[in-house]
C-alpha positions in Angstrom: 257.3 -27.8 77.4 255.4 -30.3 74.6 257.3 -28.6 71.8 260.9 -29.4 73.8 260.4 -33.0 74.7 259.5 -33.6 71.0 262.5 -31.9 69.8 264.5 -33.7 72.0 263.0 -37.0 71.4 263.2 -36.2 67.9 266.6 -35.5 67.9 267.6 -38.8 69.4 265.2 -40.8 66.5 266.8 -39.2 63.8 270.5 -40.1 64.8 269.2 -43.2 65.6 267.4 -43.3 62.1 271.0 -42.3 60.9 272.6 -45.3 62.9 270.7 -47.4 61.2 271.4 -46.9 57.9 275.0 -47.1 58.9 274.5 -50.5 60.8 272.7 -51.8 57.6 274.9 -50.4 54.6 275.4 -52.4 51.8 272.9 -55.3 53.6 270.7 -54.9 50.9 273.3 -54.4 47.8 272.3 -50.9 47.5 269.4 -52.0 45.5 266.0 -53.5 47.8 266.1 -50.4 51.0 266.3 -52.8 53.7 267.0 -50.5 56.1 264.2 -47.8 55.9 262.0 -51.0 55.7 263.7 -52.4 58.8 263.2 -49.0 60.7 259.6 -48.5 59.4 259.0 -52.0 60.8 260.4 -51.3 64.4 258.9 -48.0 65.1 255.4 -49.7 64.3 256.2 -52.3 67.0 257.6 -49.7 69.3 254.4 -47.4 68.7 252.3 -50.7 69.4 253.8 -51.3 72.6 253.5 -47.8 73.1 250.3 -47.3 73.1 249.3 -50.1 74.7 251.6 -49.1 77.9 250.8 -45.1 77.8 246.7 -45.1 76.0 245.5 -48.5 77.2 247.0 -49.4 80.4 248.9 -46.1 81.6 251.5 -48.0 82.6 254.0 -45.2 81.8 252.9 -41.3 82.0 251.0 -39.3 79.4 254.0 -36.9 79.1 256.1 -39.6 77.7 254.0 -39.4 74.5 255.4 -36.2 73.0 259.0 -37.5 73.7 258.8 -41.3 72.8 255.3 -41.6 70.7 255.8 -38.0 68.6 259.3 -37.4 68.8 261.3 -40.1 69.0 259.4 -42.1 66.7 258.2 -39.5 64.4 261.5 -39.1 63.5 263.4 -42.5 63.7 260.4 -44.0 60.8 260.9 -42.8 58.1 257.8 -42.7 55.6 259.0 -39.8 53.3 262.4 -41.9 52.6 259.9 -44.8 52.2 258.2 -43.1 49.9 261.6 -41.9 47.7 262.6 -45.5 48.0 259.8 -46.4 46.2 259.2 -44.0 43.3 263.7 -44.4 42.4 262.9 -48.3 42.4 260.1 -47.3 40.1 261.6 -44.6 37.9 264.8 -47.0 37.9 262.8 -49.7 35.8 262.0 -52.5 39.0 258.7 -52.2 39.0 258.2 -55.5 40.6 260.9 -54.4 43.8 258.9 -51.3 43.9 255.5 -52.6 44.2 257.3 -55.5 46.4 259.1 -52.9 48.8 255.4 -51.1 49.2 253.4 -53.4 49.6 255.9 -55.5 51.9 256.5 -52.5 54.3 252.8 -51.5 54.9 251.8 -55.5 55.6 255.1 -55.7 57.9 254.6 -52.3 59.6 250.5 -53.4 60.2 251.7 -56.7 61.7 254.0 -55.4 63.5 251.8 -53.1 65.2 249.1 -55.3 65.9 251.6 -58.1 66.9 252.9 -55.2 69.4 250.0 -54.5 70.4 248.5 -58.2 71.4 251.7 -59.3 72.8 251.9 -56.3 74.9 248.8 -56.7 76.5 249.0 -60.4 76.7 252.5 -59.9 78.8 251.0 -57.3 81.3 247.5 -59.5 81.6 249.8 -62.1 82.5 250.9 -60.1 85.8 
């Protein structure tokens, strides 16, 4: 039952994965890839609140971590496009946007999910 609630849940982050890339074309001039950034970013928070609702608090059933947590998320971030994005802005001569894009998505994706993760739990200690 695991192995169909991640395919499902996988399914729905990769066209949602593809609906971003849509929703951002040509925001970033086709050069800097905004929108695997901008996903990578958002799947960390997601996976920050996440965690702190399913692992910490279990707030929401254990069974929504292979749909949501495995799935959904596994496929909607995209770290093997991040990591293409990075060696073409390399092998294209911007060194500087490449080691920019890197080391901007791993510092944005860390904050994120500890940002997620604080502001999670500091909502639900409030009630």
């Amino acid at each position: 039952m695991h192995w169909l609630a991640v395919a499902i849940g996988g399914a729905i982050g990769a066209l949602a994965r593809y609906g971003m890339s849509l929703l951002m074309a040509g925001a970033d001039g086709h050069k800097f890839p905004l929108a695997t950034m901008s996903v990578n970013v958002l799947g960390s928070f997601a996976m920050g609140v996440l965690f702190v609702l399913v692992v910490e608090k279990s707030l929401l059933p254990d069974s929504v971590r292979p749909v949501l947590m495995i799935g959904f998320l596994g496929a909607f971030t995209t770290f093997s496009t991040f990591s293409l994005d990075t060696l073409s802005l390399w092998q294209n001569g911007d060194l500087f946007l490449a080691l920019l894009y890197a080391l901007g998505t791993v510092v944005s994706c860390l904050a994120a999910i500890s940002v997620a993760v604080w502001l999670t739990s500091l909502v639900l200690n409030t009630f």
